[in-house]
C-alpha atoms as one frame of an Amber mdcrd trajectory, in Angstrom:
protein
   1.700-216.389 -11.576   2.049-213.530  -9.017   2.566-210.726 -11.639   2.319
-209.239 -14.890   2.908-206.300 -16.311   1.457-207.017 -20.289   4.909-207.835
 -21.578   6.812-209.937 -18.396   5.615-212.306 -15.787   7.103-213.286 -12.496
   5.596-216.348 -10.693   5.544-216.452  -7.155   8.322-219.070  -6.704  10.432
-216.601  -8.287   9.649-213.415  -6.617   9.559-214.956  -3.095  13.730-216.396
  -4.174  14.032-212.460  -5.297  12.948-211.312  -1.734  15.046-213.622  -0.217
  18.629-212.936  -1.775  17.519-209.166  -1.268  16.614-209.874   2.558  20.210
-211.869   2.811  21.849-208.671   0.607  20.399-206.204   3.039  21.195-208.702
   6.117  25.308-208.466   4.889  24.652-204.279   4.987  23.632-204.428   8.293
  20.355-204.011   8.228  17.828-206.183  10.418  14.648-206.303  12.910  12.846
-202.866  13.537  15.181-201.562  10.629  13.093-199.006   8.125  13.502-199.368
   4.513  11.684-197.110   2.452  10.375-197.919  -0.978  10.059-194.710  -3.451
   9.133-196.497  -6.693   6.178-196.598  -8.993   4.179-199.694  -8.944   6.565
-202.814 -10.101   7.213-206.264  -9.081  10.548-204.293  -7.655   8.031-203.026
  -5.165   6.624-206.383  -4.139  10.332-208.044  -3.546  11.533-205.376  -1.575
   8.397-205.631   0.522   8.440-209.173   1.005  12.911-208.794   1.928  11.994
-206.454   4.530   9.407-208.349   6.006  11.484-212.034   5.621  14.228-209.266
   7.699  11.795-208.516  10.474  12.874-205.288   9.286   9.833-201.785   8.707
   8.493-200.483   5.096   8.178-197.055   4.669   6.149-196.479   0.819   7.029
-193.109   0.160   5.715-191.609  -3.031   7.592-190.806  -5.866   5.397-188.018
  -6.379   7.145-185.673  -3.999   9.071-182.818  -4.155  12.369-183.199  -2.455
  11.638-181.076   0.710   8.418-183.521   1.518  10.835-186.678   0.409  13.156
-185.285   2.908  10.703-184.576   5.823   9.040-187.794   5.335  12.400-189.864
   5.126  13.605-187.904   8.365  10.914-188.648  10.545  10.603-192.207   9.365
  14.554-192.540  10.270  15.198-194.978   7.330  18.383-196.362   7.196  18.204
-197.103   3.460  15.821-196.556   0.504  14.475-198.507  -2.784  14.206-195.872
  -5.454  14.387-195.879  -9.195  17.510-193.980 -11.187  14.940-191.873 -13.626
  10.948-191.493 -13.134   8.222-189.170 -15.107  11.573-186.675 -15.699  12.922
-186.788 -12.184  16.348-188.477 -11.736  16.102-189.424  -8.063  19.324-190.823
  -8.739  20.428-187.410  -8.437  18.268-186.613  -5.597  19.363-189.223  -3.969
  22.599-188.439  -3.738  22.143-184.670  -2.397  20.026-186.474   0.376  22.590
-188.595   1.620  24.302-185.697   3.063  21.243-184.506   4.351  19.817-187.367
   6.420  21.618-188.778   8.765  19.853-191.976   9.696  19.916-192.549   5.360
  23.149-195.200   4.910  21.853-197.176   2.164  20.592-196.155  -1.645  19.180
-199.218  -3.752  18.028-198.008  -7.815  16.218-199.564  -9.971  17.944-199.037
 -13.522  21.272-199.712 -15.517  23.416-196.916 -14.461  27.079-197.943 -13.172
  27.325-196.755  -9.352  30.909-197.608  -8.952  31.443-193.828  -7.592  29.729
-194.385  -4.354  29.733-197.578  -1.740  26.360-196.277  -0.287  24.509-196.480
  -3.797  23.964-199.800  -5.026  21.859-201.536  -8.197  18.895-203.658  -7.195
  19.735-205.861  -9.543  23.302-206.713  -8.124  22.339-206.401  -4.703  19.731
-209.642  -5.319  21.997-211.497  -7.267  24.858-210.843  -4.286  22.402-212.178
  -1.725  21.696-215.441  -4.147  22.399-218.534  -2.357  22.803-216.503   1.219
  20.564-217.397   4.033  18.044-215.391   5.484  18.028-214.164   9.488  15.031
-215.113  10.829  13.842-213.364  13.573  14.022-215.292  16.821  10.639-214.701
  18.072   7.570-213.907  15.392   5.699-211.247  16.788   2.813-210.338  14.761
   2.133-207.304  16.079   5.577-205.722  15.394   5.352-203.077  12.798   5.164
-204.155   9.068   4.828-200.692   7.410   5.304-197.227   8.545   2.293-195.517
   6.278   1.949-191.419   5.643  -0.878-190.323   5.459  -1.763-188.174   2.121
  -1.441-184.489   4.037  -4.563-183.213   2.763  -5.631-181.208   5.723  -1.979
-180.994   7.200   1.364-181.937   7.251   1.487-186.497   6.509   1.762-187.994
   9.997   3.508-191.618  10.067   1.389-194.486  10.656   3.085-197.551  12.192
   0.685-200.954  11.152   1.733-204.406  12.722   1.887-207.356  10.521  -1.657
-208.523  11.646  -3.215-205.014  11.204  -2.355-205.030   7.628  -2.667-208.746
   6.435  -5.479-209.773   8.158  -7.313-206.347   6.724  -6.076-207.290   3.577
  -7.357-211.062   3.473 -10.752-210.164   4.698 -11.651-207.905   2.291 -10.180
-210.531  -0.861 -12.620-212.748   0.784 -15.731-210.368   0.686 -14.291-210.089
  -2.895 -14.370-213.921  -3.270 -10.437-213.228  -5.036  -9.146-216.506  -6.030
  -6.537-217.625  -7.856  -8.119-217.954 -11.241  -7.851-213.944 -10.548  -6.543
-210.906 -12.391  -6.381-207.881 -10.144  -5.465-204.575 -11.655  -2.600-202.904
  -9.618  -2.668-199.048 -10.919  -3.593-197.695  -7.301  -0.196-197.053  -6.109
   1.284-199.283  -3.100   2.985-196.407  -1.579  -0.844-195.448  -0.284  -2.589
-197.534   2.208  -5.152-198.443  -0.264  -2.772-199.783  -2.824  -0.587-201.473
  -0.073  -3.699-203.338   1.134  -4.565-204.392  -2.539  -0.860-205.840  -3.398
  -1.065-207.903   0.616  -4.714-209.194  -0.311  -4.158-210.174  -3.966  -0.927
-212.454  -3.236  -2.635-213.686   0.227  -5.142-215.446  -1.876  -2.738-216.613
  -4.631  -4.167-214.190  -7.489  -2.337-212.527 -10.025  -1.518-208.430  -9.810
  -1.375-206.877 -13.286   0.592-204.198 -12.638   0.726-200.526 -13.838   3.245
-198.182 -13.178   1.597-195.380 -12.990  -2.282-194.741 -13.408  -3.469-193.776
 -16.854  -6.902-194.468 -18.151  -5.858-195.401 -21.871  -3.185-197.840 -20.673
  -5.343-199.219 -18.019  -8.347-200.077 -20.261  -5.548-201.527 -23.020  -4.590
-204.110 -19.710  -8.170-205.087 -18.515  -8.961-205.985 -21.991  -5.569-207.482
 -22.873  -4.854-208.996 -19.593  -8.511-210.397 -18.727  -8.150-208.477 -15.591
 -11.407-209.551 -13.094 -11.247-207.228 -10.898 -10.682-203.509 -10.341 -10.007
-201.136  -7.349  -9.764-197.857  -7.802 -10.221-194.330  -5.691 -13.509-192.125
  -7.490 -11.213-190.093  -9.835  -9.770-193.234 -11.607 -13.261-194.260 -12.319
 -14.257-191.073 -13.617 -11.263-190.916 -15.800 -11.352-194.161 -17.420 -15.569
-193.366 -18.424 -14.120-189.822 -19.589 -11.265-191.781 -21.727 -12.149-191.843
 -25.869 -11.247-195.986 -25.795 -13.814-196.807 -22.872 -16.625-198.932 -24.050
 -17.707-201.819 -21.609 -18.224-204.573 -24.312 -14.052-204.890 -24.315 -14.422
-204.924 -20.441 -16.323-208.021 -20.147 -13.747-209.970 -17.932 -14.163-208.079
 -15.103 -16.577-209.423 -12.426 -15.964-207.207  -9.023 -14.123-204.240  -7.797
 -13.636-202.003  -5.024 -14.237-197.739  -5.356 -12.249-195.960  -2.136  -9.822
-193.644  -0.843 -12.316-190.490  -1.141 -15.421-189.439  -0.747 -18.008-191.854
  -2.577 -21.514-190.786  -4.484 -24.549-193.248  -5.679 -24.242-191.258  -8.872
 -20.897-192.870  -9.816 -21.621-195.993  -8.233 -24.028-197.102  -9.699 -22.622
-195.860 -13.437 -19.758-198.561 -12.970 -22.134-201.164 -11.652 -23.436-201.224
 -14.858 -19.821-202.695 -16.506 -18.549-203.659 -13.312 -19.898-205.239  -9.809
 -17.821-202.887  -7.477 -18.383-202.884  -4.094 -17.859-198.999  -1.998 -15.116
-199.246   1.419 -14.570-196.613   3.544 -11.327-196.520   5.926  -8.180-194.349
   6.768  -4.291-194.871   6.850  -4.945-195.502  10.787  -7.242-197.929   9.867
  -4.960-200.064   8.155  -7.359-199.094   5.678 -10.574-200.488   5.365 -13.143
-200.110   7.817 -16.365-201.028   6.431 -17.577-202.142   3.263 -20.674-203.020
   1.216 -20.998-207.073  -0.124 -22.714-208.541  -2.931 -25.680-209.520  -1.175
 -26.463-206.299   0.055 -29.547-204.625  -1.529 -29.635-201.840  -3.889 -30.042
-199.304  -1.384 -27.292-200.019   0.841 -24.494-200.834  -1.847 -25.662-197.204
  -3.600 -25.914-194.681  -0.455 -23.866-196.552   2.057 -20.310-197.706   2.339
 -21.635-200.942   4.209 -20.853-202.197   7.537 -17.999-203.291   9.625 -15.151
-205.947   8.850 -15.220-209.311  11.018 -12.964-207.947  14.364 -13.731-204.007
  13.550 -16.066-202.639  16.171 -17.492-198.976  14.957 -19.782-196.420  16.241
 -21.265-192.759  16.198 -20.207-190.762  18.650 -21.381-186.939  19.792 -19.070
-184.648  18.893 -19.332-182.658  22.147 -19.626-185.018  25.280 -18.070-188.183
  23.364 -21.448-190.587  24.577 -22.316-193.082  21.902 -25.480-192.250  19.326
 -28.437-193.954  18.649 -29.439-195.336  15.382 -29.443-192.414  12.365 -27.719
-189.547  14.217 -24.602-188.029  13.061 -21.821-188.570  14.978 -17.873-189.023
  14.562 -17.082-192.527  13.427 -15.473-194.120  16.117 -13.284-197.466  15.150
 -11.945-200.454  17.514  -9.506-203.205  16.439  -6.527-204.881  15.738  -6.416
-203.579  12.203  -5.542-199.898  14.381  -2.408-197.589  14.151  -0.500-198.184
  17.517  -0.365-194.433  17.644   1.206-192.178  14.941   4.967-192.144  14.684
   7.042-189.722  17.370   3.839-187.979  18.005   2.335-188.394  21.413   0.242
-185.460  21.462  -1.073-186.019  18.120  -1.928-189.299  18.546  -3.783-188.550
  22.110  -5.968-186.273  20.038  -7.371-189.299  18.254  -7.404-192.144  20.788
  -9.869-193.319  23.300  -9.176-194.512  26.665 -10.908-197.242  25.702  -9.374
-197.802  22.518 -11.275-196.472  20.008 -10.094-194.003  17.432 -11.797-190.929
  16.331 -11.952-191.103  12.829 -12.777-187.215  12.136 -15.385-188.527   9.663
 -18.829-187.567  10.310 -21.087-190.325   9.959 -24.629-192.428  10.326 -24.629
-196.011  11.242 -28.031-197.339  10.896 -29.392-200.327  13.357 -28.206-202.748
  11.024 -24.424-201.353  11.532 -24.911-199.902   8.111 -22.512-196.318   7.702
 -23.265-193.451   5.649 -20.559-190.862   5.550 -21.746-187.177   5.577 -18.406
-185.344   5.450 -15.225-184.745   7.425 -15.570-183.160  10.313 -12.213-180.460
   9.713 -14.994-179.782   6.512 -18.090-178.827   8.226 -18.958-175.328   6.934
 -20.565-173.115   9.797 -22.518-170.668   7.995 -24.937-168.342   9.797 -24.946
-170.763  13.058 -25.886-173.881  11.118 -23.571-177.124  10.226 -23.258-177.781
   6.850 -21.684-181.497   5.498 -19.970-180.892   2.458 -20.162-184.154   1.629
 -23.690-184.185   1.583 -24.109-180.913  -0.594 -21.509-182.575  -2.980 -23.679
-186.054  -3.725 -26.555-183.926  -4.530 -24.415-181.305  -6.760 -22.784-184.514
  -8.385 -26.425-185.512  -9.657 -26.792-182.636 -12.459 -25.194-184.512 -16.100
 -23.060-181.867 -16.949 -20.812-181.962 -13.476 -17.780-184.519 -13.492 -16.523
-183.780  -9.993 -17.419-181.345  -7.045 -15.671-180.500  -3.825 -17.858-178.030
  -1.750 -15.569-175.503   0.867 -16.081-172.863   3.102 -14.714-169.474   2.455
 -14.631-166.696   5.826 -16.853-164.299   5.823 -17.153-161.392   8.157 -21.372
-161.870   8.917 -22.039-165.306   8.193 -18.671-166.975  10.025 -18.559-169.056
   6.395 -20.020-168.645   3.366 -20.379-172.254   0.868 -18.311-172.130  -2.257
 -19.314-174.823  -5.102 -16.175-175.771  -6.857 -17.051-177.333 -10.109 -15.383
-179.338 -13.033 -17.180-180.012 -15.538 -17.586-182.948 -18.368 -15.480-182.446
 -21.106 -17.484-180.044 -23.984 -20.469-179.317 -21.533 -21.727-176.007 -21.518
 -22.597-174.516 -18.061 -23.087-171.903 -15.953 -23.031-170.982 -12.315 -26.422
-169.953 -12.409 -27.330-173.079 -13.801 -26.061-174.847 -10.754 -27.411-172.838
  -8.194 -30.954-173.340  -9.655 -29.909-176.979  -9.744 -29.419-177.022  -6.015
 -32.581-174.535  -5.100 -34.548-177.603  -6.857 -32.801-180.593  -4.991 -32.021
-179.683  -1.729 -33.442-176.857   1.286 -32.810-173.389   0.556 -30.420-173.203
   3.542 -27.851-175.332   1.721 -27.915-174.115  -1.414 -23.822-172.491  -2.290
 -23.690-168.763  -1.894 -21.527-169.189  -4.901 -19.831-171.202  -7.470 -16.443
-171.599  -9.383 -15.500-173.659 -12.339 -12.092-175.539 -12.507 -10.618-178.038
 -15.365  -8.963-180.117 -12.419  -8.740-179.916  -8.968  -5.660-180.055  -7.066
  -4.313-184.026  -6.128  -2.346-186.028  -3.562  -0.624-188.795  -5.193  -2.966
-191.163  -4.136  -6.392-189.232  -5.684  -7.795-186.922  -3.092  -8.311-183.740
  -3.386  -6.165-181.042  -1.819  -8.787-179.125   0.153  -6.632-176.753   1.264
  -4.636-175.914  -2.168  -8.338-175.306  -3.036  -9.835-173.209  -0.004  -6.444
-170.806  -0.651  -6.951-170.390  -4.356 -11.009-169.426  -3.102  -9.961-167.360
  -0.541  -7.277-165.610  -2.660 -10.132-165.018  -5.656 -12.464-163.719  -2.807
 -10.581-160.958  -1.078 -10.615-159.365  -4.566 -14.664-159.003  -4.405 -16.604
-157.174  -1.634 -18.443-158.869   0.663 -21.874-157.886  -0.829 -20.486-159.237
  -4.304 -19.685-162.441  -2.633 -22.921-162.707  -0.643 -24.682-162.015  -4.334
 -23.265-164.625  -6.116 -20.343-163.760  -8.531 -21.350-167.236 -10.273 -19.135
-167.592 -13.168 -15.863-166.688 -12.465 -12.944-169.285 -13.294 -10.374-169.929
 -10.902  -6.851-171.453 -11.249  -5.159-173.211  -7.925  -1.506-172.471  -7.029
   0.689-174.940  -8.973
């Protein structure tokens, strides 16, 4: 069986005839090799089938989230130039339907509309059902490319914007299979296996989970959309065995009223990713499930490095392990660009074929982040130890600069992480006209806990040197998301900087602890 979603299955005989008649429906459209088809659906076994058409095609995916307002849909679809799109008629109160049809006008290089639903499209030649067009394609034969090249593009990934405006990743077919098959294997995924599917497969992460799960012949259990009740409902209903998820879908599902491990008891190994990682939360699902920690980027194709079962204590709690088989890494200085020793911090550096061949239409960005020799520069500040052993201190776009000294955000935030009454942390800078930045704690707090900035701050005077202790501190119910569970740093830094310009500098510089802050919806 290839999927389930608690109520339908699909076996894998079925979905691959699915993919086909789509592949032979798209073929009689016109569309073929180097082709770009984007896919704007929540997770589905619609997802998987168009996937697998456009690959049979020799033709490019572009996930694209459904999360997106329609001027990022239309910037993203744009720059991708897709000639057609997989979408769904209605979605969490958005008829993209609708959308849809304003952006055909729009975008040039956008011929083709496929929806997922019931509605009748007789109106419009260019909009079709996915449905009909896989039953049209039935019996048709497939183009095959003439030559298999598997280092032509699969997938054209964005990346989540967090810092910036998304840049387009092209991945070859090798970059993001092979990726995906090596880490099922560190997973030991078989085909007795029930993998959870909430992380959506429009972000790397999720793209690399749906490639590795079917690669080894396991089952996906799929969720639409992430949602911690629902989720816990399919791992107990579904005997799902193993769980990936990003930090914050961790943290929700312990926060949910129905979590309690002893109806969790099928699940042997997982994967945590996709954001910044602490020991604290690692090892509090270690003790219901065996999850291992990875660390990668959309150019990555994603993952990097990652932690295995053998590894001790110490490593699978305060590192995100070492390299994949084929991935060369290293440390390197972040002002002449020479290699580090052993337990310096330097700019992760990453070789091999699971690389980007550059990002999309975007020479100048992409020379920014490429070697000579091949290596890209990750922008993640790191420590690999002499074992090839990496422990991630923060980004380095994040370093605070406050009085002349480097700060790592990500290091403040692990120790900040540690006090029981704080659910999530994400430590900024905010200008300041003396110090060049001053450190800004931004705090959420576990549901019904009582607490106070001055609380915190004594928290960090105790646990860490009084140089890195936050100048001040703000409490928040939720941060700001992508659609794929990272924070939006900047979303945050504005709503900071907004809440600071209405204190003086001497208020700032003393603290103004307690003050609540909402971000810009």
């Amino acid at each position: 069986m290839l999927a389930t979603n608690g109520e339908r299955t699909w076996t894998y005989q079925q979905v691959d005839a699915d993919a086909s008649s789509l592949a032979a429906a798209f073929s009689e459209l016109g569309l073929g090799m180097g082709d770009r088809i984007a896919v704007n659906l929540p997770n589905g076994v619609e997802w998987i089938i168009a996937t697998l058409a456009a690959a049979k095609l020799g033709a490019v995916v572009v996930p694209v989230s459904p999360q997106l307002s329609i001027h990022d849909l239309r910037y993203q679809l744009r720059h991708a130039e897709a000639s057609a799109v997989v979408t769904i008629e209605k979605w969490d109160g958005v008829d993209f339907l609708q959308r849809f049809e304003e952006l055909l006008g729009d975008l040039p290089d956008l011929q083709y509309v496929v929806t997922v639903g019931d509605e009748d499209l007789w109106y419009d030649d260019r909009i079709f059902q996915f449905e009909d067009l896989v039953s049209s394609g039935t019996g048709r034969s497939v183009p095959r490319p003439a030559v298999y090249d598997e280092t032509a593009d699969l997938a054209v990934m964005y990346t989540s914007g967090t810092m910036g405006k998304p840049k387009g990743v092209p991945l070859s077919h090798r970059a993001l299979v092979e990726n995906a098959v090596r880490v099922a294997e560190i997973l030991e995924i078989s085909p007795d296996d029930r993998v959870l599917g909430a992380v959506p497969f429009f972000a790397i992460f999720g793209f690399g989970i749906m490639l590795g799960t079917m690669a080894r012949g396991a089952t996906i259990v799929l969720q639409p959309s992430f949602d911690p009740a629902r989720a816990l409902a399919l791992i107990a209903d579904a005997k799902v065995t193993v769980l990936h998820g990003v930090p914050t879908q961790y943290h929700l599902l312990m926060r949910e009223e129905s979590f309690d491990p002893s109806r969790l008891k099928s699940l042997r190994a997982g994967v945590i990713a996709g954001s910044s990682v602490d020991e604290a939360l690692v090892r509090r699902v270690r003790r219901w499930c065996d999850v291992l920690v990875a660390y990668g980027l959309t150019e990555t194709g994603p993952v990097v490095t990652i932690t295995r079962f053998a590894d001790n204590d110490e490593r699978r709690l305060s590192t995100v392990g070492c390299a994949l088989p084929g991935v060369e890494i290293m440390a390197m200085d972040l002002i002449t660009g020479e290699l580090h020793g052993p337990e310096a911090v330097g700019e992760i550096a990453v070789r091999g074929s699971n690389l980007m061949r550059g990002y999309l239409r975007m020479p100048a960005e992409t020379a920014k982040v490429m070697t000579p020799d091949g290596f890209f520069l990750s922008g993640d500040l790191g420590i690999i130890d002499e074992d090839g052993y990496v422990k991630i201190v923060g980004r380095r776009q994040e370093t605070i600069s406050r009085g002349g000294m480097q700060l790592y955000p990500r290091e403040l935030e692990d120790r900040l992480r540690a006090h029981p009454a704080v659910d999530d942390v994400c430590v900024i800078g905010v200008p300041h006209d003396v110090m060049g930045e001053l450190v800004c704690a931004c705090i959420v707090p576990v549901e019904g806990a009582v607490i106070t900035g001055g609380e915190i701050k004594r928290f960090a005077q105790e646990t860490m040197a009084a140089d890195k202790v936050p100048d001040f501190v703000r409490f928040f119910d939720v941060f700001p998301m992508t659609g794929s569970g990272k924070v939006r740093r900047r979303e945050l830094a504005r709503a900071i900087a907004l809440s600071a310009n209405t204190m003086s500098a001497s208020a700032l510089h003393g603290n103004a602890l307690d003050h609540s802050v909402s971000y810009p919806g």
